[in-house]
Backbone as a chain_set.jsonl record, in Angstrom:
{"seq": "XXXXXXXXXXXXXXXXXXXXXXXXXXXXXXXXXXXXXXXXXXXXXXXXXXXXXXXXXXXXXXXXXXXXXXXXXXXXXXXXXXXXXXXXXXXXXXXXXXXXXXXXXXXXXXXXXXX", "coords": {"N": [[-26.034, -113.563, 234.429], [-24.221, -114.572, 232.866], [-26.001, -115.799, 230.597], [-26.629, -112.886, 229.107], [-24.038, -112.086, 228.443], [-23.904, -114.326, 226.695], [-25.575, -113.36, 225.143], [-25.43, -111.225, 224.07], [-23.068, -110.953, 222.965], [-20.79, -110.428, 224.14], [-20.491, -107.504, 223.676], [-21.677, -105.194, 225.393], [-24.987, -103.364, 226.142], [-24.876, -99.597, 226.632], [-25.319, -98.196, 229.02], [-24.684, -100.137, 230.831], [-22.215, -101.007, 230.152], [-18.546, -101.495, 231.192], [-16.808, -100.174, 229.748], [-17.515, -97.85, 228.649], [-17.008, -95.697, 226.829], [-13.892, -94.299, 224.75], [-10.739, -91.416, 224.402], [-9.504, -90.806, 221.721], [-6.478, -89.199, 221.171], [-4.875, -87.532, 218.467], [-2.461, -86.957, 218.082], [0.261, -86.932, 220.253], [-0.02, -83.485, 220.58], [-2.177, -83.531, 221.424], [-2.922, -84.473, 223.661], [-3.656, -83.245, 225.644], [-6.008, -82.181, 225.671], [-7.809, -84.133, 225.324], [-7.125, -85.751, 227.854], [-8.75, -83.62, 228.953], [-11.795, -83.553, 228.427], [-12.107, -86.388, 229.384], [-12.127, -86.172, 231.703], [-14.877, -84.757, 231.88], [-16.594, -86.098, 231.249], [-16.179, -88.325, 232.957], [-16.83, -86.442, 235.487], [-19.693, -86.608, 234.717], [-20.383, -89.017, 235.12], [-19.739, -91.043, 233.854], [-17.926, -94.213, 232.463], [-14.73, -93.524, 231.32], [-11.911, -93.615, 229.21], [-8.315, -93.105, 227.993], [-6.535, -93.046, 225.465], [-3.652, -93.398, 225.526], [-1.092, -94.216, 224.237], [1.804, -94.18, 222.032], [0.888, -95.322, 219.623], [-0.208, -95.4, 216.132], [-2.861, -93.133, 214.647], [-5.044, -95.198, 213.416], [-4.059, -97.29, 214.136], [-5.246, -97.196, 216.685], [-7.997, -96.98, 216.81], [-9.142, -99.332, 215.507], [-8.077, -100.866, 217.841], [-9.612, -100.24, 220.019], [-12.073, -100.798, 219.035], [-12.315, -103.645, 218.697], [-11.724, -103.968, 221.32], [-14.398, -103.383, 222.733], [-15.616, -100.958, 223.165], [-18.214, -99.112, 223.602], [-18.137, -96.428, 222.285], [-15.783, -93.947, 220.4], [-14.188, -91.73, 220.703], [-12.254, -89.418, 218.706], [-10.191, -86.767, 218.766], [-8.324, -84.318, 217.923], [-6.427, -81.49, 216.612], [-8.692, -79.789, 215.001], [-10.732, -80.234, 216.453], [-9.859, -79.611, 219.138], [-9.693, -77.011, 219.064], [-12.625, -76.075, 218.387], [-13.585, -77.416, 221.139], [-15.094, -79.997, 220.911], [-15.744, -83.166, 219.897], [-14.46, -86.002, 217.76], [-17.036, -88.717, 216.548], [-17.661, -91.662, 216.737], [-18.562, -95.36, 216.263], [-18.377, -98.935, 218.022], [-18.979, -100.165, 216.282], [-18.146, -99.061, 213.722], [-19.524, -96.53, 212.539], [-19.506, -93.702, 211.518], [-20.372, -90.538, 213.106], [-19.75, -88.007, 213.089], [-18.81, -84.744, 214.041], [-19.288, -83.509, 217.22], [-20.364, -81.317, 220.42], [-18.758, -81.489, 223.786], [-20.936, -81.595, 225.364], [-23.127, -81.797, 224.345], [-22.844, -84.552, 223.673], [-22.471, -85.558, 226.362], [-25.396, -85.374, 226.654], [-26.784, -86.747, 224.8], [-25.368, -89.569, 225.798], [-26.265, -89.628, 229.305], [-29.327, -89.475, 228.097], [-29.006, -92.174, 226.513], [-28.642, -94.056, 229.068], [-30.517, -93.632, 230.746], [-32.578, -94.422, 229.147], [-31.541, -97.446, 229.682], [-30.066, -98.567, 227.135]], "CA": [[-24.995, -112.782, 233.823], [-23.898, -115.613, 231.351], [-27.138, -115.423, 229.594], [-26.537, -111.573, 228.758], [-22.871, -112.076, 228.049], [-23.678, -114.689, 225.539], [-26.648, -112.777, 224.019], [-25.014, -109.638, 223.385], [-21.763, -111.215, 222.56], [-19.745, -109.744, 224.816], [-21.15, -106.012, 223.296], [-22.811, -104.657, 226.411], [-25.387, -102.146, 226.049], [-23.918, -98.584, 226.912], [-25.888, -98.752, 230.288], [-24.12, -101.505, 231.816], [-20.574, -101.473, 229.789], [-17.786, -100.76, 231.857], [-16.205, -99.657, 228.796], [-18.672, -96.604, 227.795], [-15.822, -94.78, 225.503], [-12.564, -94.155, 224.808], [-10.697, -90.822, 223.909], [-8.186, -90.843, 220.986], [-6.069, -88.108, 220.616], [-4.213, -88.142, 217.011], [-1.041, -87.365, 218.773], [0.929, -86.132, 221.42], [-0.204, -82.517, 221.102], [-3.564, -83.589, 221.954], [-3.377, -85.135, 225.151], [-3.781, -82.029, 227.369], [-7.819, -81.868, 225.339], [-7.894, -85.842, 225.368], [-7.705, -85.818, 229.579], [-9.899, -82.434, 229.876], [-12.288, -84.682, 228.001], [-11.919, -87.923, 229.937], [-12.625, -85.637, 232.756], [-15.45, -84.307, 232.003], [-17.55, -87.347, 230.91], [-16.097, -89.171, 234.44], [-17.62, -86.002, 235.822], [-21.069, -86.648, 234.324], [-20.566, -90.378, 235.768], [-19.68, -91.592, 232.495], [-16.82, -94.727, 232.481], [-13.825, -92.713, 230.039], [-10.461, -93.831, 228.938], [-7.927, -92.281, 227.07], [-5.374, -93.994, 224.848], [-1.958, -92.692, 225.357], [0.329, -95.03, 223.545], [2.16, -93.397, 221.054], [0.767, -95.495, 218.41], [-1.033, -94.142, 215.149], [-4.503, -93.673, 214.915], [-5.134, -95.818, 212.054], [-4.01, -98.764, 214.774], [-6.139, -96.576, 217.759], [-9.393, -97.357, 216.24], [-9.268, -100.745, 215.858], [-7.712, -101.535, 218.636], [-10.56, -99.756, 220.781], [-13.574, -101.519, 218.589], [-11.774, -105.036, 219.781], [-11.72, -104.267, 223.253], [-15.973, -103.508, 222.468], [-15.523, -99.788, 223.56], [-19.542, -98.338, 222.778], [-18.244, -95.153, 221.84], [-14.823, -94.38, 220.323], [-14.322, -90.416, 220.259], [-11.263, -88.84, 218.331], [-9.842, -85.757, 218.957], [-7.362, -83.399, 216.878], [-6.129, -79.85, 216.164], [-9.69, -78.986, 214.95], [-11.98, -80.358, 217.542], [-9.37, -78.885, 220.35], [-10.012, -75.22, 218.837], [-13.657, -76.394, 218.582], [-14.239, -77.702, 221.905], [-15.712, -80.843, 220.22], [-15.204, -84.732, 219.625], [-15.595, -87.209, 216.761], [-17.552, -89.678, 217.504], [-18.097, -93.051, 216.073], [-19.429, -96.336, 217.555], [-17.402, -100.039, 217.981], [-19.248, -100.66, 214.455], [-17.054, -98.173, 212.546], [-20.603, -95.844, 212.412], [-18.969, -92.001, 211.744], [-21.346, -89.692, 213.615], [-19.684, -86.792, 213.226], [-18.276, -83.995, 215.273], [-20.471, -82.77, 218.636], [-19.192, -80.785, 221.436], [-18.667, -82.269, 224.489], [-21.857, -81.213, 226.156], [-24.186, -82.133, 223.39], [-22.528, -85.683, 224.069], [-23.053, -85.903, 227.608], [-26.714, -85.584, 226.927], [-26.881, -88.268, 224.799], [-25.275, -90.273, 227.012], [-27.482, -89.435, 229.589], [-30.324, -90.557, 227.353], [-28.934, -93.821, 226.243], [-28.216, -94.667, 229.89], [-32.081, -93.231, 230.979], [-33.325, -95.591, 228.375], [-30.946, -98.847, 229.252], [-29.375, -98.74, 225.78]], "C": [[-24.461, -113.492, 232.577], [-24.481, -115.594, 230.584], [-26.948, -113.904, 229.005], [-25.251, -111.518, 228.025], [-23.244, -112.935, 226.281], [-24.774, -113.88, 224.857], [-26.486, -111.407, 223.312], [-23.74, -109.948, 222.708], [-20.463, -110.431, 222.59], [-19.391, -107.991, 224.38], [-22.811, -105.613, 224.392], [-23.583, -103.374, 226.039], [-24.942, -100.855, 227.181], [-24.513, -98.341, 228.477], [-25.194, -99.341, 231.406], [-23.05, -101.517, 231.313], [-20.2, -100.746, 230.282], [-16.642, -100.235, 230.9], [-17.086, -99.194, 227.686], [-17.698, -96.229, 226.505], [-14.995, -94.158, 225.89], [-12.509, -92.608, 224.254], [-9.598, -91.587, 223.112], [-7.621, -89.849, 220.879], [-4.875, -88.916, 219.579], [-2.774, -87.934, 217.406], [-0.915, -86.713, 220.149], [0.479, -84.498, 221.829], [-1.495, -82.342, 221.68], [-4.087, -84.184, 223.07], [-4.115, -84.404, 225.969], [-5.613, -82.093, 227.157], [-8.444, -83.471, 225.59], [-8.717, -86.199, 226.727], [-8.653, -85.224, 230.033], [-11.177, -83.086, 229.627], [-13.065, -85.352, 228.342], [-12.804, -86.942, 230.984], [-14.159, -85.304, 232.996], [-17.053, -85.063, 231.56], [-17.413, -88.111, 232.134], [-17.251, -87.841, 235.097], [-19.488, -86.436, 235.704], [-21.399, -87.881, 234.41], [-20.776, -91.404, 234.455], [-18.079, -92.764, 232.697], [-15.666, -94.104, 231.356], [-12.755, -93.202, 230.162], [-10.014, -93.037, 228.017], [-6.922, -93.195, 226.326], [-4.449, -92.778, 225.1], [-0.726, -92.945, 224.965], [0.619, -94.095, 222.664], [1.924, -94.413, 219.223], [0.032, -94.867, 217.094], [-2.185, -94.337, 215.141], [-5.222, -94.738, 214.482], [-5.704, -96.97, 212.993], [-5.148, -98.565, 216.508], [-7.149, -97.474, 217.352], [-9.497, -98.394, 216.09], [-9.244, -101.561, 217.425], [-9.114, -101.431, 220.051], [-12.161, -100.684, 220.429], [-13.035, -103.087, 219.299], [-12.199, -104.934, 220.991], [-13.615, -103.768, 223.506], [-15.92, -101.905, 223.254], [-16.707, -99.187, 222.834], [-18.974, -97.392, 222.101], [-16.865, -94.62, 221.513], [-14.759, -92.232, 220.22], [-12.431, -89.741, 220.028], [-11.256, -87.383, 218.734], [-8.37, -85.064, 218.574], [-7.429, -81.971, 217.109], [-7.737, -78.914, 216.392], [-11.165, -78.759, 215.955], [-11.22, -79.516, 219.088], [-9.87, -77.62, 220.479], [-11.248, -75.378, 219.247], [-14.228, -76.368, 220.147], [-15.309, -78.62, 221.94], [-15.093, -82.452, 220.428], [-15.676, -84.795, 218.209], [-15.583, -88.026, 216.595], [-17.996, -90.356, 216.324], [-18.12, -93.987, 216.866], [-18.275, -97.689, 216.945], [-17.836, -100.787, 216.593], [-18.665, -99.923, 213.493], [-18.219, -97.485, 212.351], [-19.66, -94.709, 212.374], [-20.313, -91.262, 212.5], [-21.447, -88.624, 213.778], [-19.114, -85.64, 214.624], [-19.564, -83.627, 216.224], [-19.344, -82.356, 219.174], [-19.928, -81.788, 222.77], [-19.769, -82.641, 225.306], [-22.883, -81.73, 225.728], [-23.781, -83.944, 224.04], [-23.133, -86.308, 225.255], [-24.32, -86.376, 227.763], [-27.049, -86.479, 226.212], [-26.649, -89.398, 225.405], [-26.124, -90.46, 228.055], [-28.985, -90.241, 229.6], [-30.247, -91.719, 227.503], [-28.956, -94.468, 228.01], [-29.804, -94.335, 230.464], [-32.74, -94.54, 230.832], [-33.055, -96.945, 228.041], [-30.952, -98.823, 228.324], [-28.555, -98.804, 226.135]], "O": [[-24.324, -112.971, 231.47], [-23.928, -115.384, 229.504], [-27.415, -114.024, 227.872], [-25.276, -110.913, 226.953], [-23.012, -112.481, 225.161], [-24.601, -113.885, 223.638], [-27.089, -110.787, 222.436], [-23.351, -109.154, 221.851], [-19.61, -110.019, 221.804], [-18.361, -107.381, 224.669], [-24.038, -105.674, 224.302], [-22.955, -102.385, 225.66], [-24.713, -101.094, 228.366], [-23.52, -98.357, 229.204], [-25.187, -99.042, 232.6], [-22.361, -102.234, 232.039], [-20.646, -99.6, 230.341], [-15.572, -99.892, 231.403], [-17.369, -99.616, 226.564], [-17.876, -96.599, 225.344], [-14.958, -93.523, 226.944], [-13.529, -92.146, 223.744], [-8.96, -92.569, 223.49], [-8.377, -89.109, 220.249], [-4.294, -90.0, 219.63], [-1.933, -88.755, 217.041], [-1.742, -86.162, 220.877], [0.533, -84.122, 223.0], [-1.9, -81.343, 222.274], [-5.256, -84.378, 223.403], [-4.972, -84.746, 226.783], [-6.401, -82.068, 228.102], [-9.562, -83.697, 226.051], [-9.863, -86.589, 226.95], [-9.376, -85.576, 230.965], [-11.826, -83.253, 230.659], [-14.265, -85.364, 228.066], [-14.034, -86.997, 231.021], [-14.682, -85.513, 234.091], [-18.202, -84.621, 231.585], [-18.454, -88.639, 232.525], [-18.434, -88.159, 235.21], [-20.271, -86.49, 236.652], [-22.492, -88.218, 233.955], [-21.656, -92.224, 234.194], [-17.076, -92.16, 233.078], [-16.037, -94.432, 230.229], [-12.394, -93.338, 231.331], [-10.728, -92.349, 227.287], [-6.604, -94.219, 226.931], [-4.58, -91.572, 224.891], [0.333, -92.344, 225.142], [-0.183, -93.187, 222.444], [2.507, -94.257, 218.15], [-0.283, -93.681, 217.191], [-2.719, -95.388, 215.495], [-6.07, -95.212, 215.239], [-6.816, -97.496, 213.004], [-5.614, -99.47, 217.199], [-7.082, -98.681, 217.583], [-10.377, -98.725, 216.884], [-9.973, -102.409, 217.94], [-9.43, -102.349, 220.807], [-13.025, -101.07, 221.216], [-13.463, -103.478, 220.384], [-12.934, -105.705, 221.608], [-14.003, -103.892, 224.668], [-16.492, -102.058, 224.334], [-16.549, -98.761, 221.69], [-19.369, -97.454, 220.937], [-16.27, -94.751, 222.583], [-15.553, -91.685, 219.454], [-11.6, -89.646, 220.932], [-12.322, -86.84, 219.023], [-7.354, -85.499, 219.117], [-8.334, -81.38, 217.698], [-8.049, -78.028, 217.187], [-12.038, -77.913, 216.148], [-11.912, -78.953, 219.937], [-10.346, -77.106, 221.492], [-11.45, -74.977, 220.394], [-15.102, -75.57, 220.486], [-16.298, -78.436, 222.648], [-14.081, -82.728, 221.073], [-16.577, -84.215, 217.602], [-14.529, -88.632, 216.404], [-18.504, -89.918, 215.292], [-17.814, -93.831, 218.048], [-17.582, -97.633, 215.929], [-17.245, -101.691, 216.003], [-18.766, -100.306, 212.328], [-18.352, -97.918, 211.207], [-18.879, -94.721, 213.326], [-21.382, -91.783, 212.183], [-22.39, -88.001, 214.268], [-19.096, -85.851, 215.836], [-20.709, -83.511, 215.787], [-18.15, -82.562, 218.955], [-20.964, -82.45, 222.834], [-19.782, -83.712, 225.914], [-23.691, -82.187, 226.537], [-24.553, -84.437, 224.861], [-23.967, -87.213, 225.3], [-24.657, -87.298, 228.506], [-27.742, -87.313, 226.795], [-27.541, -90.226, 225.592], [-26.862, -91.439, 227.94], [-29.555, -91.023, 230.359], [-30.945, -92.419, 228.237], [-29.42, -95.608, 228.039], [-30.297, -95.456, 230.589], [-33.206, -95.364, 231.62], [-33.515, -97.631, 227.128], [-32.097, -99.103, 227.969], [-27.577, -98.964, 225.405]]}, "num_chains": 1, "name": "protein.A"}
C-alpha cells in the first residue's frame, strides 16, 4: 500500500479512490440538484460528496483539487434545468457539461478499466 501511495502521490486512480467526486453547487439554490446528484452516482456505487459550506465557488474548487477529489462536478441554474453537470478533473481539466447518465457510464468504464 505504501508503494502505491508514494507512486501516485497520494492521487489514487479513480478505481480505488475513496474520493471518486465531489458535487459543487454554486449556491444555496442548488443544493436540492447537488444531493439528487450525490444520490444518484452513490446509487451506481460511485463514492459522492457534496460541498455544502456556504463558501464561494471560486474557494470550492480548489479546495476539492487539494483534498485529490478525481472528479470535481459543478452544478448551477443551467445544468439544474438541464439535468446535467460540469465536470472537470483535480488537474483543473474543463470537460464540459454531460448529463448525469452519460457520466455514470464513464465512470463505469474508468472503474472496468482500473483507471
Amino acid at each position: 500500500m505504501a508503494i502505491l501511495i508514494e507512486h501516485t502521490a497520494g492521487k489514487w486512480p479513480f478505481w480505488l479512490s475513496p474520493r471518486q467526486c465531489i458535487v459543487l453547487p454554486i449556491s444555496e439554490k442548488h443544493v436540492d440538484y447537488a444531493v439528487e446528484v450525490q444520490k444518484k452516482l452513490i446509487a451506481a456505487g460511485f463514492y459522492a460528496d457534496v460541498d455544502l459550506s456556504d463558501k464561494q465557488l471560486k474557494k470550492k474548487i480548489p479546495l476539492a483539487q487539494t483534498a485529490q477529489y478525481n472528479y470535481i462536478l459543478v452544478v448551477g441554474k443551467e445544468e439544474s434545468e438541464a439535468g446535467t453537470v460540469n465536470v472537470r478533473t483535480r488537474d483543473n481539466i474543463v470537460h464540459g457539461t454531460q448529463t448525469v447518465e452519460s457520466l455514470i457510464v464513464e465512470f463505469q468504464k474508468l472503474a472496468a478499466e482500473f483507471k
